[in-house]
Every structure is written in structure tokens, then in C-alpha cells.
C-alpha positions in Angstrom: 42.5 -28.0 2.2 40.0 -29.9 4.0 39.1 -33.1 2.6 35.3 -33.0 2.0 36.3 -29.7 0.2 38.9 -31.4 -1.9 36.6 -34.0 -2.6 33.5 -31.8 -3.4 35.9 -29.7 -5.7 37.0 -33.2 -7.9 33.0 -34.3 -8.0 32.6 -30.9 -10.1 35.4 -31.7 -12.1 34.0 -35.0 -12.9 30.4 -33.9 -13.4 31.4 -30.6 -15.6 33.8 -32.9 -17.7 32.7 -34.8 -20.4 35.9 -36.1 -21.6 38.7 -38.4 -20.3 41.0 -36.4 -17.9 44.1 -37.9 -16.3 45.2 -38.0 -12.9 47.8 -35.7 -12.9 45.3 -33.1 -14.8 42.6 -33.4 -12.0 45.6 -33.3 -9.3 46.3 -30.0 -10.8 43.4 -28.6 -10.9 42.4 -29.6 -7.2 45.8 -28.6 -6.2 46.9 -31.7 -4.4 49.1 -34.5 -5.6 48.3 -37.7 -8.1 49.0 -39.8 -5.3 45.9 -37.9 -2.8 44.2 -38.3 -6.1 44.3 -41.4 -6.8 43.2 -42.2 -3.1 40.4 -40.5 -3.3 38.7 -42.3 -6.2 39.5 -45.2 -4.2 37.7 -44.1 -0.8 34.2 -45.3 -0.2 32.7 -42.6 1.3 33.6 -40.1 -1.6 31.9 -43.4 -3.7 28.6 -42.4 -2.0 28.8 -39.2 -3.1 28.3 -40.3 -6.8 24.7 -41.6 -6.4 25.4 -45.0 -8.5 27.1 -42.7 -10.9 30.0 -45.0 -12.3 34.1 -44.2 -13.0 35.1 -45.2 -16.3 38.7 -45.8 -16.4 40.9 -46.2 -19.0 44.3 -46.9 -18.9 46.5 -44.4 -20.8 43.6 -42.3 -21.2 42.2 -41.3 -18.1 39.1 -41.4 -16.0 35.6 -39.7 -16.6 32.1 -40.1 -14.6 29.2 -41.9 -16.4 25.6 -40.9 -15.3 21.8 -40.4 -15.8 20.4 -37.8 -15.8 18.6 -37.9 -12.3 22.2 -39.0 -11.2 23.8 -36.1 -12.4 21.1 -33.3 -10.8 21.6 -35.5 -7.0 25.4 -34.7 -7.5 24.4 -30.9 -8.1 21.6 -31.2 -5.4 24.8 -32.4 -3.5 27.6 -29.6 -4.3 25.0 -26.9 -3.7 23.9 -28.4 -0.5 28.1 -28.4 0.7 28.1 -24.8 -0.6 25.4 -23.7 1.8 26.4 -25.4 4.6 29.7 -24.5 4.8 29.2 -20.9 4.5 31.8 -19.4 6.5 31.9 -15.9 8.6 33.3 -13.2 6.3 37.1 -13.0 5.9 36.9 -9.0 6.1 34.7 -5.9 7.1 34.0 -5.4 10.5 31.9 -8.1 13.8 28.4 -6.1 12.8 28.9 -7.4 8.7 30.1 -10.7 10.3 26.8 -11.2 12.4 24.8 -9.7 9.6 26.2 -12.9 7.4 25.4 -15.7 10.0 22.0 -14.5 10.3 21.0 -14.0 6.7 22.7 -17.2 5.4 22.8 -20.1 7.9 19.2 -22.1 8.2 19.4 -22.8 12.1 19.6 -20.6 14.8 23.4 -19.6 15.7 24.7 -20.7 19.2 26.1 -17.9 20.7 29.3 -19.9 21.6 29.2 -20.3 17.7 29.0 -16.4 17.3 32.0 -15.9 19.8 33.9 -18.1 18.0 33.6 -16.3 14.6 33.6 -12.9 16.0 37.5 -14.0 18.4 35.5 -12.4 21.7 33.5 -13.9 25.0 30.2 -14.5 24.8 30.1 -11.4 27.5 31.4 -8.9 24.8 28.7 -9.6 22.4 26.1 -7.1 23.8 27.1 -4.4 21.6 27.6 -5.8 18.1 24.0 -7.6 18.5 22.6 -4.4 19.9 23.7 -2.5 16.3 22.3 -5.7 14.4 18.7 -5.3 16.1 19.1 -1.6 15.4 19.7 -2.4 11.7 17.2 -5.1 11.7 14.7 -2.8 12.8 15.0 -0.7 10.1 14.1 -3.1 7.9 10.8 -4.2 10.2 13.1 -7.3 10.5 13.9 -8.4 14.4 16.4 -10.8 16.2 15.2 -13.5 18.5 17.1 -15.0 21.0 15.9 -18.1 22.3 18.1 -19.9 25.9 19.5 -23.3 24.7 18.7 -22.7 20.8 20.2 -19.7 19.8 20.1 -16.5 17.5 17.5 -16.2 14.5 16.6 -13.7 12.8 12.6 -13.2 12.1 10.4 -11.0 9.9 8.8 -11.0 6.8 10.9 -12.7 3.8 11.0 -10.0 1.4 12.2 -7.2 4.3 15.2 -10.0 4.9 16.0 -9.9 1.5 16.0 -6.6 1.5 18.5 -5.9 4.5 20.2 -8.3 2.9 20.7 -6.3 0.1 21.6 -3.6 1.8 23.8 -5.6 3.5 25.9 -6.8 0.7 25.5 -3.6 -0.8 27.7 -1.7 2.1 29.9 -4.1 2.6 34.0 -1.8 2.7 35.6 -2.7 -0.2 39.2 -1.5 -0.3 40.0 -1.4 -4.4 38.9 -3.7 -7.1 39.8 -4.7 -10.1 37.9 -5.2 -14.0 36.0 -8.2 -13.3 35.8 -10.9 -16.1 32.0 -11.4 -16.0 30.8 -9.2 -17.5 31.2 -5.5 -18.6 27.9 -4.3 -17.1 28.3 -5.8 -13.8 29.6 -3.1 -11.3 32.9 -4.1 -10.5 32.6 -2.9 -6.7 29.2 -4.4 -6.5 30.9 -7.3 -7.8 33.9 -7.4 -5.2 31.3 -7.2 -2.2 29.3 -10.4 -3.5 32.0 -12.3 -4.2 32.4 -11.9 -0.1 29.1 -13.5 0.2 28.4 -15.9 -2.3 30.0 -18.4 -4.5 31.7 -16.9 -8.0 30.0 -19.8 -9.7 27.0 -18.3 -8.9 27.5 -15.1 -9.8 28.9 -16.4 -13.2 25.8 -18.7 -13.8 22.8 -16.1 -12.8 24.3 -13.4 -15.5 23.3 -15.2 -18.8 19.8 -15.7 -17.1 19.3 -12.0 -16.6 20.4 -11.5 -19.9 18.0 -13.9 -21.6 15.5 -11.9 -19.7 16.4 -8.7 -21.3 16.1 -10.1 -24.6 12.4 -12.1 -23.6 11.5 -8.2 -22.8 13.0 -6.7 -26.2 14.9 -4.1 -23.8 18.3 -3.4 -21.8 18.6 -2.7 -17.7 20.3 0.4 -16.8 24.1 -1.2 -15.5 23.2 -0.3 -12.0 19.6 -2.2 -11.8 21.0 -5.0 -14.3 24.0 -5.5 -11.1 20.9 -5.2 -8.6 19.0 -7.7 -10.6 22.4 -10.4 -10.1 22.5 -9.5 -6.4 18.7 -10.3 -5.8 18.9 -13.5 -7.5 21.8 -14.4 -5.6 20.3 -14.0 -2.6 17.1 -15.4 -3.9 19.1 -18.8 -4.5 20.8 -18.2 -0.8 17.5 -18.3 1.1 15.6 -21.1 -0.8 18.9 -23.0 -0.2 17.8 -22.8 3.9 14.4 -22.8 3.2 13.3 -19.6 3.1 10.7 -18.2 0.3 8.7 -15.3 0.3 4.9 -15.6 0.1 2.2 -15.2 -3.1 2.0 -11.5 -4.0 -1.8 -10.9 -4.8 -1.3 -7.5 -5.8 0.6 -8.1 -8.5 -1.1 -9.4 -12.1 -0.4 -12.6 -13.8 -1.0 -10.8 -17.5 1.6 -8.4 -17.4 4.7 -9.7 -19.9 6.9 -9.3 -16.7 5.3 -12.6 -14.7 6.2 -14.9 -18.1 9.5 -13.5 -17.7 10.2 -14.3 -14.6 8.7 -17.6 -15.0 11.4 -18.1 -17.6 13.9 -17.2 -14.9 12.4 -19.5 -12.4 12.3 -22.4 -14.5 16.0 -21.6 -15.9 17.1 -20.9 -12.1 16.0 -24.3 -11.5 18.1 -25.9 -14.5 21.2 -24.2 -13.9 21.8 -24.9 -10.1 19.7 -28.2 -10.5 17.2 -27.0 -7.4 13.4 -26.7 -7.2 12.6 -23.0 -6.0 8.7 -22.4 -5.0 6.5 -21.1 -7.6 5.7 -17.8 -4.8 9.8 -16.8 -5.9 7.9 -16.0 -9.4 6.3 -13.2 -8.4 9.4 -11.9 -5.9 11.5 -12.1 -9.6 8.4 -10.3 -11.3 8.6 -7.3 -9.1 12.3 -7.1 -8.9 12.3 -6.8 -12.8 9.6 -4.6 -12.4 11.5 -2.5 -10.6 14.2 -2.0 -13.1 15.2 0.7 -15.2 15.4 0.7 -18.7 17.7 1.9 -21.1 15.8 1.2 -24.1 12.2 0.6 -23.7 9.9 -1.1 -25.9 7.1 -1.6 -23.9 3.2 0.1 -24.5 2.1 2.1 -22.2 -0.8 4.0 -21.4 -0.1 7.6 -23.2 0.4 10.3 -20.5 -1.7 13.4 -20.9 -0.1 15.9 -23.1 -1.4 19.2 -21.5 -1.2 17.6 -17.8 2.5 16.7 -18.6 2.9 20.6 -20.2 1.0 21.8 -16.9 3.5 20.3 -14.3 6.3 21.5 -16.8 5.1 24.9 -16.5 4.4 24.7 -12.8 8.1 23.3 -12.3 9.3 26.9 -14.3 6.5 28.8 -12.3 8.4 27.2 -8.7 12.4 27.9 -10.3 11.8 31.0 -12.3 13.0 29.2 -15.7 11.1 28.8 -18.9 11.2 25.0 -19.7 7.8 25.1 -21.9 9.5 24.5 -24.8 12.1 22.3 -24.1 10.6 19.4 -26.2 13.4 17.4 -25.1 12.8 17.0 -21.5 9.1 16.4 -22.4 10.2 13.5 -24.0 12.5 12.5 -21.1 9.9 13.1 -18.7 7.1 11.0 -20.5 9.5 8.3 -20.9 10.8 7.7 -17.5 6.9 8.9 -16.4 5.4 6.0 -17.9 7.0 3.0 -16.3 7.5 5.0 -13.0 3.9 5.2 -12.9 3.0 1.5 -13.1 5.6 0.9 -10.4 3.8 3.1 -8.2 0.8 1.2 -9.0 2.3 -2.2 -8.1 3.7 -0.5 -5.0 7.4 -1.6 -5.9 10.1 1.2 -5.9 13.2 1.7 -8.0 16.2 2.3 -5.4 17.7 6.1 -6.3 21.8 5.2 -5.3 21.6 9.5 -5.6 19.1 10.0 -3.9 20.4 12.2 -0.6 23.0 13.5 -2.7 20.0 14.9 -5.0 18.2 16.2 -2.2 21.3 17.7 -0.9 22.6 19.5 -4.0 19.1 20.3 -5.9 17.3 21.1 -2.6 15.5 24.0 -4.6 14.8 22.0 -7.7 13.5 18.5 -5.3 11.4 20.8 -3.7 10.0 22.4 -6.8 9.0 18.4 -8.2 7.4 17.6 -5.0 4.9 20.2 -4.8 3.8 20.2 -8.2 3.4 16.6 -9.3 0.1 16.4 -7.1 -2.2 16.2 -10.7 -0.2 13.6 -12.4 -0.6 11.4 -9.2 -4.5 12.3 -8.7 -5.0 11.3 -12.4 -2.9 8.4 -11.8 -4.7 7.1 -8.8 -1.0 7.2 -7.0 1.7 8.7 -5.2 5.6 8.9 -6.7 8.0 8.0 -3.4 11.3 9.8 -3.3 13.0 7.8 -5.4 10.9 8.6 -8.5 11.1 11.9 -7.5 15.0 12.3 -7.3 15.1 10.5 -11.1 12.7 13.0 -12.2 14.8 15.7 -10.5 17.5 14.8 -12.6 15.9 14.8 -15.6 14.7 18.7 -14.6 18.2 19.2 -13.8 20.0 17.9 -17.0 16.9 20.7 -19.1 18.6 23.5 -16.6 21.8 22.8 -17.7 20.8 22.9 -21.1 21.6 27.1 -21.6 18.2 27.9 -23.9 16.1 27.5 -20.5 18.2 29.7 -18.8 16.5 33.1 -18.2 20.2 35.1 -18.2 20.8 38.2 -16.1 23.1 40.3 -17.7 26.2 40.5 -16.0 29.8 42.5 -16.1 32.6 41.4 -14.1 35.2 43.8 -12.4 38.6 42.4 -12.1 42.3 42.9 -11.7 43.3 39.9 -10.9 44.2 38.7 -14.0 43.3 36.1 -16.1 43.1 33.2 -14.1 41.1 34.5 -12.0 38.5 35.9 -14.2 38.3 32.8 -15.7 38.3 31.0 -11.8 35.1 33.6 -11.4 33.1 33.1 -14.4 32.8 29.6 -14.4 32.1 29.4 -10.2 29.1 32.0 -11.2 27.8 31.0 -14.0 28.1 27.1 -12.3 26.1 28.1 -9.0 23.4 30.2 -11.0 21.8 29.5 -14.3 20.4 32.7 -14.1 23.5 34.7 -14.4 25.2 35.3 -17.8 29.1 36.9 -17.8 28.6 39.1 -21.2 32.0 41.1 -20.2 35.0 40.9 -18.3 36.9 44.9 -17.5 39.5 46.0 -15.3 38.8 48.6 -13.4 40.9 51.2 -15.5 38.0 50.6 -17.9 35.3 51.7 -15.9 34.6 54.7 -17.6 33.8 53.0 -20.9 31.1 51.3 -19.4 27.6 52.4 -18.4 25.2 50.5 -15.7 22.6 50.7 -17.7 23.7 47.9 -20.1 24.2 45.4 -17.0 21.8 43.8 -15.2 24.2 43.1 -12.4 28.0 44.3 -11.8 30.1 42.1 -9.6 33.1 44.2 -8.8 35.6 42.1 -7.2 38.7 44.4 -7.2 39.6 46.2 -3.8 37.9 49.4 -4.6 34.5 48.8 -3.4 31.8 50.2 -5.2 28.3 51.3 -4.2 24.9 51.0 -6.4 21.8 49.2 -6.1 23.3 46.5 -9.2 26.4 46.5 -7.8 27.9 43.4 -5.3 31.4 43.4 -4.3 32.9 40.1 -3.8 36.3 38.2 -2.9 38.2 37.7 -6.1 37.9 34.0 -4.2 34.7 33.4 -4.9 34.1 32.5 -1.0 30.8 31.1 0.2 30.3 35.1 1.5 30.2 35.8 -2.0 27.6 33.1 -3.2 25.1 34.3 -0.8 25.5 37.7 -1.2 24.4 37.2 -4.9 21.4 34.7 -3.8 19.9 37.3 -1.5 20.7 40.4 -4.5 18.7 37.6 -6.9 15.8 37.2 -5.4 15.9 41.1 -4.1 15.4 42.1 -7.9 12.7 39.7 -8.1 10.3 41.3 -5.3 11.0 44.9 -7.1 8.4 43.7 -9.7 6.0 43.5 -7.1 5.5 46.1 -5.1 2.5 44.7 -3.1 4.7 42.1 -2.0 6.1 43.6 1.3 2.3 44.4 2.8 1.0 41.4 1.6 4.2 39.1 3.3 1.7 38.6 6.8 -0.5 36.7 4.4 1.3 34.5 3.3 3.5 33.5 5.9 2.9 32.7 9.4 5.9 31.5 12.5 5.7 29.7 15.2 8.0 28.2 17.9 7.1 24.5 19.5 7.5 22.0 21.3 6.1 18.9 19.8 7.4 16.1 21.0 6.9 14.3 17.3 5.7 14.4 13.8 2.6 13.3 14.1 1.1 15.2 16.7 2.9 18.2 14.3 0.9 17.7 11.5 -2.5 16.8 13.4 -1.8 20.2 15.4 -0.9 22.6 12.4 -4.0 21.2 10.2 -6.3 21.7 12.6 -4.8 25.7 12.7 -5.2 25.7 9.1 -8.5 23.8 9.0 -9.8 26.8 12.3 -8.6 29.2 10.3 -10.0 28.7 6.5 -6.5 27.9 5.2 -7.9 24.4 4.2 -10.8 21.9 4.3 -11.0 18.7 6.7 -9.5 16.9 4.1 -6.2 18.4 4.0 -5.1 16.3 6.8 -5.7 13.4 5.4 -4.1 14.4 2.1 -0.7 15.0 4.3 -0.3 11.3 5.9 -1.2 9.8 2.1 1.7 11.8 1.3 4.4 11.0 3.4 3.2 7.4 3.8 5.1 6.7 0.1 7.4 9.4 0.2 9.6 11.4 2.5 8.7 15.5 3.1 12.2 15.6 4.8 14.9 17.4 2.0 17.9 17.8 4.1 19.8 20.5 6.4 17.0 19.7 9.1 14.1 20.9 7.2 11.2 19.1 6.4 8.5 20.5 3.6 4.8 18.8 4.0 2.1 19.6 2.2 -1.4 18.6 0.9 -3.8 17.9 -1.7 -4.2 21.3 -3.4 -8.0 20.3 -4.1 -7.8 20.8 -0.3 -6.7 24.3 0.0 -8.7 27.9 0.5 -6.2 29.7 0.8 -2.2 29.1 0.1 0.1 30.0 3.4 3.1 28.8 4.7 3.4 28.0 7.8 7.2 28.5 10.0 7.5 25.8 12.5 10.8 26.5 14.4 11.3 23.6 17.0 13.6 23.9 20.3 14.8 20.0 19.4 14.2 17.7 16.5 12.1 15.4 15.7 12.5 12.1 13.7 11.0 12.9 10.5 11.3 9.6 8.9 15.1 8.4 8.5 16.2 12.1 9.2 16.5 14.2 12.3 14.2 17.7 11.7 13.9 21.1 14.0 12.8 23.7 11.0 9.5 23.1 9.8 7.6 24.7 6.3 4.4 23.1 6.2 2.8 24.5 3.1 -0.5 24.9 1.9 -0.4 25.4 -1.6 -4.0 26.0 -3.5 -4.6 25.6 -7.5 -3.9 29.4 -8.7 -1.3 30.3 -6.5 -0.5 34.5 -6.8 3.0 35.5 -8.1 3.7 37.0 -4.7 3.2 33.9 -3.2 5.5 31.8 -5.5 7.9 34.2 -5.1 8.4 33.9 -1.5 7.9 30.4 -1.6 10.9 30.0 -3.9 13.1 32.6 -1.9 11.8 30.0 1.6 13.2 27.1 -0.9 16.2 28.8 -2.3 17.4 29.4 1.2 17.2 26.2 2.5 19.3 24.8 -0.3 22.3 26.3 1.4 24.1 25.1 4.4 24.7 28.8 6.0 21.5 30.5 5.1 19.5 27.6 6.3 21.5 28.8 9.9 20.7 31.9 9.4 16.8 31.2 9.2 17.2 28.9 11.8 18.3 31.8 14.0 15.3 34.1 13.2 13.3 34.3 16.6 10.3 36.2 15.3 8.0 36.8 12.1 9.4 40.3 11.7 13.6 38.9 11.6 12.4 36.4 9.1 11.0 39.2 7.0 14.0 41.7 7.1 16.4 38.4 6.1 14.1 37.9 3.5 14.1 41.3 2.2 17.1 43.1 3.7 19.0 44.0 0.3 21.7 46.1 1.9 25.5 44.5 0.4 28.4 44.8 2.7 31.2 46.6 1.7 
């Protein structure tokens, strides 16, 4: 052990300890013998470090450290000044996380002989690694400057630092970890990456201070947003360490119950690690707690709308074909996560979604459905939900679809001869990948006879005697993805039979085209001005579009992006098909299928039902290809309504 480590290690013995400790007790707990000890005590220069602050020795006894109180916060202005400045490189993860560290933590620039040193290469080989950091950086509207004869720094506004720093930290590997002893709620592999980054002390000091916010706000953090809330003021503490504060946020009000909280925080902040933070870091801490979710909320809101909430509920049904009207407890849900969501929105802070692509991924259909129908809330609201919101809100649509009274059930008998297992194996992967389908009865095919179609909705044979009616699919006793989409195409087949103007009046609704564009922009400027030329839309639709995706992302996944407009905005609802002959960068994804829609205020059943079959399709990885590889207007409309089951 180094000895300004050693001896920075005994000053917080001494200055944490009240009472008499011995030699051999502080040798122990420094881990170095009584007679380095007792050397120490003696050396002037670890003297200076006590600020006038005086040994009392006593023989027998042992030896404690007498001080004021302005002597005891410049021996805590001193340990937290050592912590910072010897930050060192981190011990594992890979050269990018390594860079990523130096940057964000160290307050001058970084010598590039520095950066060799840490990262074991040539100053030659460091092309690469700070070619993936600017990358990164950039993401984060964060940028490197490199300066001859000064060195690396890293520039850009404080908050997007702290926010790459978060994202940092928060992707840092961590091979296996263990029950930390913290605290319960704290992640404990959010925990093992910032113990790679910042002290444990720290950490172990900020968590009572978040608590004692949570009990000035009479409410709990969700665990995830209560670990996020540790990690920010860690780093907040890192970066006013070097100097670094964010600046006054006018946007955000001094009234709200939030800014006395985190002027609590501040001031405690300030106590605990004996520093003096900016009074600007009081509004950074008031929009990270505003940006928390709560488990219990006690907070008064402004009432949402009743009917307006009931209309979007209703809408939401219209787009999956379920009936969640009276599910009074996902109105409840929704008003409750609604209601703080909303004032986010207004303060322009977001609540990171951790699920969010795996939402988009998994409840493409359901996303979608959320997206396009949450345009009044927002318009009464004065604001736009980004994708985070959206993806909570999906979930809380998903947990009312799993609940089986919403369910609007297609009758369905099973045909197997298998044997148990696999009956079993097949019911649950059905009645799993479609809420619409209901298993009444399970028959072998000896018992075929005793059954009549009639009293089925839908028969899925999957014995090896194929069988041949309109209600009748045959599928692998597997359950094979052949099988899935065979009943997602005989689905939305019964569907259209209700309506039998729905084949002539397909043209109307749906229009394809093949481009070129070289990006989104000039996309969207071209295909509103075809709707605007063409009475789709008014010259306000355009505008509508870029409000849109300017707080959240069109792009759902699979290489399909979904914009739309202000429905005040539309004539007359269309979709439009954009295939593309190469992507696009549509936001942080890469896009070459495009369904711009146009949706107007009272939409046509025909219309919703094509526009669910469009969404329903490009929640699956193999019919999304399969659209993809439609050249022409007319293929798109056989896929679409080509009913015919292979046997």
C-alpha cells in the first residue's frame, strides 16, 4: 500500500472515531504493522494533514484526534479531495469503458502518453478505441477535443455528460454478483458496476439521503428508479468534485414540493461529504426525482378526464379487437401512472423504460395501437408522451390482456393423437400467442364423429390426417413458427368476412410505393405533400409529424417505422406503403419499410381492420419478410387476404 493511501486511510480512522483506540487496533485496521503505525503519527508531513487538529495520547489507553468543527470538515475537504484525485483506470471491462472513465472523472485534460499508459498500448494504437468514444460521445451531443501539448477533454453540455455517464456505468460487464449489504432495494448488479466507479463510502452515505427524500415526499421509488436515483447522485458528487455543475434550469418551477426536496438533499449532500455543491445542482436533483416512479403515490394531481381516459380505452380495443371498456382496473392503472407521466412531459424530463425495445419487440401490435391513439390526451394536455411513457403504458394495456375477461375467445377444438403431453405442449403455446383463442376441447381423431363444426369456431387438427374446411388449420403437433402464422393469417381472414365491402374498398385505403430517399426527412416532407396534393390531409399535417417524432420515436422494430399526424389534420384516413431499396436512419434504428398513416377522427371499421392486420403482421419476424418481399399493390393485397391453408 502506498503511503499517502495508508495515511489517508488512518486520518479516517481518527476523524470517524470518537473514542481511544490503540495502536495495534488502528494497525489492524490499516493493515500494516504497530511499528509503521507508530511512525506515522510521528511524521510531519502526515501532521499537516490534521489542520491544527491535535493527538491526544494516553498511555495504556490509546490515542484519539481532538478538533473543531471547521477542523474536522478541512480533514473531509481533504480525504474527498485524495479520493478524486487518485481515481484510477478501471480494473476490468474492456479500453473503450477504460477511456470512458478518464474522461468523465479526471478534472484536466488526459495526456495521451497518460491514456497509453492505462490502456498497456502505443500512443499509435489509440486511433480506434477514441474513434468508438467520439462515436458514443456523439450520441449523447457530448464531443472529444483533443488539444497538441494539453491533452484529451471531453466537452458538451453538463447534464448530456451526466447522462453518458450513466449510461456508462450503467453498461459496464459485470460477470456475477452477490446480495449487497446496503440495502435491499439497491440493484445488486447496478450496485457491482458502481462500486467500479466510485468509492463504497459513497454509495453507503448517499442511500439514507434518498431515503429521507422519500419520506419528505410521503411516497416510495420504484427499486429500479430508487438505484438510478443513487447512481445520479454519485455522479453528481463526481463532477462537482472536478468542478463541473450543470447550469439554472428555468423551465422548471420553484413551487412544486419536488424543488424543497431536493434542497433537502443538497443541503444534506453538503453535510455528509463535508463539500459545498452549487445551488444550480438543486434543480439537476429536482428533475431526477422528478423523473422517478412511484410505488405509492400521495401526490394531488390535476384529475384526468373521465370520458377522454374511457375514449382512448375504447380506441386502444377498437385498434386490438378486445373489449377493455370495462376493465375498471386498468382505468385505475392508467389514470395513476397518467398523471405523473403527464407533468413529466410537461417539465420535459423522461422516465428511462429499461424494457423499452424489448416492449417494442414483443408487443409490436399493442405499442402501435398506444401510439396512434393517445393523440387527445396529449392535445388536452398541451404535450407529447416520448417512448418511454408509452412502453409503461403498453405494459399496463398488456397486464388488462392478460387478464382472461377482456379476452374476446374464439371457440376452438383441438385434434390430437399425440398424447397428453403434447396436448397440453399445444394449448398453452396457443392460448399464450393469442388471447383471442379459447381450447374448449381436446379429441383424438377416433372421436371425430362425435363432434360437429358447427359448435367450433376454429378446429386445429394437428394429427397426420389432414383435413380440409374453411375452420379447419392443420398444424405440426410442434407448434412450429409455420403453425403460428398460419393461425394469424386464418384470424384476421374471419375478420374481413364481416365485411364484405372490404376487398373493393382495399385501393382506398391503402396506397404502395417503392423509393429512394436518401433520408427521413426528405421522406416525410415528400409523402405529406402527396397526402396534402391529394386531399388526404390539410397543410398542417406536416407539421403535426415532426412535433411527433421530435419527443418520441415512430420506429417499432423489424425495420419498420409507423409515422403519423394530428388526426385534427386529416380528410381522409389512408395508409401509405413506403418500401425502400436501402434504409434509412430513423432515429437510433436502421428502417427500409415504411407505413406512414393518416388516421382521421371516425375512422370506418374497414379501415381499422386493415390497419390492425398491417400492425399484426409486422409484429412477426417472418411475415414482416414476407411483406417486405411484396413488389406491387396487388401482392400486398393477395398476402393480406389469401386465406388458402396448406396442407
Amino acid at each position: 500500500m502506498k503511503k499517502t493511501q495508508r495515511w489517508m486511510e488512518l486520518l479516517n480512522i481518527l476523524v470517524e472515531e470518537q473514542n481511544f483506540q490503540t495502536v495495534a487496533e488502528l494497525a489492524e485496521q490499516v493493515a500494516v504493522s504497530s511499528r509503521t503505525i507508530h511512525s506515522d503519527l510521528q511524521d510531519t508531513s502526515f501532521l499537516q494533514l490534521l489542520h491544527g487538529a491535535e493527538l491526544i495520547k494516553k498511555p495504556n489507553i490509546g490515542i484519539r484526534l481532538h478538533c473543531t468543527q471547521k477542523q474536522r470538515e478541512a480533514i473531509y475537504r481533504q480525504l474527498q479531495k485524495n479520493r478524486f484525485e487518485t481515481s484510477v483506470p478501471l480494473e476490468k471491462g474492456n479500453d473503450l469503458h477504460t477511456v470512458l472513465h478518464m474522461l468523465l472523472t479526471y478534472r484536466d485534460a488526459i495526456r495521451m502518453e497518460d491514456l497509453a499508459d492505462a490502456l498497456y498500448r502505443s500512443k499509435s494504437s489509440l486511433t480506434t478505441v477514441l474513434e468508438e468514444a467520439e462515436r458514443l460521445a456523439e450520441n449523447y451531443d457530448c464531443r472529444l477535443r483533443k488539444r497538441s501539448n494539453y491533452g484529451l477533454s471531453l466537452e458538451g453540455h453538463e447534464e448530456d455528460i451526466r447522462n453518458l455517464f450513466y449510461r456508462f456505468v450503467d453498461t459496464l460487464p459485470v460477470q456475477g454478483y452477490q446480495h449487497n449489504d446496503l440495502d435491499v432495494r439497491l440493484p445488486d448488479a447496478l450496485y457491482e458496476k458502481m462500486k467500479m466507479v466510485f468509492d463504497v463510502q459513497m454509495i453507503r452515505m448517499i442511500i439514507p439521503i434518498v431515503k429521507s427524500s422519500e419520506i419528505n415526499l410521503n411516497t416510495h421509488y420504484c427499486d429500479y428508479d430508487f438505484g438510478m436515483l443513487i447512481l445520479k447522485c454519485c455522479i453528481l458528487l463526481t463532477r462537482c468534485q472536478i468542478d463541473r455543475s450543470v447550469q439554472k434550469q428555468t423551465t422548471i418551477s420553484t413551487d412544486l414540493q419536488e424543488y424543497y426536496v431536493a434542497t433537502i438533499m443538497k443541503l444534506k449532500m453538503e453535510q455528509t461529504f463535508h463539500v459545498s455543491l452549487p445551488e444550480e445542482e438543486i434543480y439537476y436533483l429536482e428533475r431526477v426525482i422528478l423523473s422517478t416512479r412511484k410505488q405509492q403515490n400521495q401526490e394531488q394531481f390535476q384529475e384526468l378526464d373521465s370520458a377522454m381516459l374511457d375514449r382512448f380505452i375504447y380506441l386502444v380495443s377498437e385498434r386490438l379487437n378486445v373489449d377493455l371498456s370495462e376493465d375498471k382496473q386498468l382505468k385505475q392503472n392508467l389514470c395513476n401512472h397518467m398523471k405523473p407521466a403527464i407533468r413529466r412531459m410537461k417539465y420535459g424530463i423522461s422516465s428511462e423504460n429499461p424494457l423499452l425495445e424489448a416492449i417494442k419487440t414483443k408487443y409490436t401490435e399493442v405499442y402501435v395501437a398506444i401510439m396512434t391513439t393517445i393523440d387527445k390526451i396529449e392535445e388536452r394536455e398541451h404535450i407529447y408522451f416520448d417512448a418511454n411513457e408509452l412502453g409503461f403504458i403498453c405494459l399496463h394495456i398488456v397486464g388488462a390482456l392478460n387478464r382472461s375477461r377482456n379476452i374476446r375467445s374464439i371457440r376452438c377444438l383441438l385434434i390430437c393423437d399425440a398424447g397428453i403431453t403434447f396436448e397440453s405442449y399445444i394449448k398453452s403455446m396457443v392460448e399464450t400467442s393469442f388471447r383471442e383463442i379459447e381450447i374448449v376441447n381436446i379429441i383424438g381423431s377416433d372421436e371425430m364423429k362425435k363432434e360437429t363444426g358447427h359448435q367450433h369456431d376454429l378446429i386445429l387438427n394437428a394429427t397426420t390426417n389432414r383435413l380440409h374446411a374453411s375452420n379447419i388449420i392443420n398444424i405440426d403437433h410442434l407448434f412450429t413458427e409455420a403453425s403460428c402464422s398460419q393461425i394469424r393469417h386464418w384470424i384476421f381472414a374471419r375478420e374481413i368476412k364481416h365485411t364484405l365491402e372490404l376487398r373493393t374498398k382495399f385501393d382506398s385505403y391503402l396506397s404502395y410505393f417503392q423509393d429512394s430517399c436518401e433520408n427521413r426527412r426528405s421522406l416525410i416532407h415528400k409523402y405529406c405533400t402527396y397526402l396534402e396534393d391529394n386531399g388526404y390531409v390539410t397543410e398542417a399535417f406536416e407539421a403535426s409529424v415532426y412535433d411527433r417524432i421530435q419527443y418520441s420515436s415512430t420506429a417499432i422494430g423489424r425495420g419498420v417505422a409507423v409515422p403519423h399526424g394530428t388526426k385534427k389534420a386529416v380528410k381522409n384516413s389512408v395508409i401509405l406503403i413506403i418500401k425502400l431499396d436501402h434504409t434509412i436512419t430513423w432515429d437510433d434504428q436502421l428502417v427500409d419499410l415504411v407505413f406512414f398513416a393518416a388516421i382521421g377522427e371516425d375512422i370506418s371499421t374497414e379501415y381499422s381492420k386493415i390497419f390492425r392486420r398491417i400492425v399484426r403482421i409486422v409484429s412477426d419476424d417472418e411475415q414482416t419478410h414476407m411483406l417486405k418481399s411484396c413488389n406491387s399493390l396487388e401482392e400486398i393485397r393477395k398476402y393480406l387476404f389469401d386465406t388458402e391453408q396448406k396442407a
